[in-house]
C-alpha positions in Angstrom: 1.6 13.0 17.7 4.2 13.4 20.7 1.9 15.0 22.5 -0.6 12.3 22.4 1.7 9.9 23.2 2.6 11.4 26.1 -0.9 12.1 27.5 -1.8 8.6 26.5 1.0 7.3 28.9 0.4 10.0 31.8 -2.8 8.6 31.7 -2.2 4.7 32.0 0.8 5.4 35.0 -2.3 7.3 36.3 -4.9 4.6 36.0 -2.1 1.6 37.1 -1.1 3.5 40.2 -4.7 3.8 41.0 -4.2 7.7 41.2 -6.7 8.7 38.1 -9.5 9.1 40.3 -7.9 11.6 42.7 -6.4 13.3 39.8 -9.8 13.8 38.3 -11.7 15.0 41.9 -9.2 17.7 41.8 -10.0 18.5 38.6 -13.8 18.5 39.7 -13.5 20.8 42.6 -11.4 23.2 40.1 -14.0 23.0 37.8 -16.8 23.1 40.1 -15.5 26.8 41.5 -15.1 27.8 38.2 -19.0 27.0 36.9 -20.4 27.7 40.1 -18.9 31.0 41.1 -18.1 32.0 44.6 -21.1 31.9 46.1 -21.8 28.8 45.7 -18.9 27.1 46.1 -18.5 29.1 49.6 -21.4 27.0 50.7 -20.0 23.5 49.1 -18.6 21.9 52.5 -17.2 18.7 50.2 -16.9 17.4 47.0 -15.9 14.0 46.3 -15.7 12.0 43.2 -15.9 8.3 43.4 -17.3 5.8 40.6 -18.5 8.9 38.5 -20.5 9.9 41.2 -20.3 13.5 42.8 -21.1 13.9 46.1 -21.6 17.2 47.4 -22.1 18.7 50.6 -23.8 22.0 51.7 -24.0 24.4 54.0 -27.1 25.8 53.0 -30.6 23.7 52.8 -32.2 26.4 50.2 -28.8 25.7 48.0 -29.7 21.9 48.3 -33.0 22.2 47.6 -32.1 24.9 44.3 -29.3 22.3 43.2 -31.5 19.2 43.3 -33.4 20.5 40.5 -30.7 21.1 38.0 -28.7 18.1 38.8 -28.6 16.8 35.1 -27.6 20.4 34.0 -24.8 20.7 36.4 -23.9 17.2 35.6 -23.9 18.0 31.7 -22.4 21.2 32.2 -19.0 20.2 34.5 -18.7 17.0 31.8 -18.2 20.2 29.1 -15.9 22.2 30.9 -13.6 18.8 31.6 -13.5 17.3 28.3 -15.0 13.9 29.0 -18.2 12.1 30.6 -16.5 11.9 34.5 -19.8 12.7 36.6 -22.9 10.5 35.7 -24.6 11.7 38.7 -24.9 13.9 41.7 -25.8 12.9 45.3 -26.4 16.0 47.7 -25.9 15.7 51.3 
């Protein structure tokens, strides 16, 4: 019950300082290594989280191209690996 408590309170200084987002992003481009591997993620220029949207930026058009057609699997996938819905969609650059 502690526990919660204390996650439940991390969580709203978080959101009332206005810091939950940046939190999160971090979060993201941990996960995002971590699904993707090294490969990709040594073509990934940027990530950046804002309004539950990812934006991603590559080095590589053939990885664009490749990721634009498993956007809603990437999407679902990174939403499993971080425990809630934070990504609702993915804009490539």
């Amino acid at each position: 019950m502690a526990q919660r408590d204390l996650k439940d309170t991390i969580n709203a200084f978080l959101r009332h300082n206005n810091l939950h987002e940046k939190v999160m992003e971090v979060r993201v481009k941990t996960c995002w290594e971590k699904l993707m591997g090294n490969g990709i993620a040594a073509h990934t220029t940027a990530i950046q989280l804002r309004s539950k949207k990812l934006y991603l930026t590559f080095d590589s058009a053939a990885l664009k191209q490749e990721l634009t057609y498993s956007k809603s699997k990437v999407i679902e996938s990174m939403n499993a690996d971080l425990g809630e819905k934070v990504i609702e969609e993915i804009i490539i650059r």
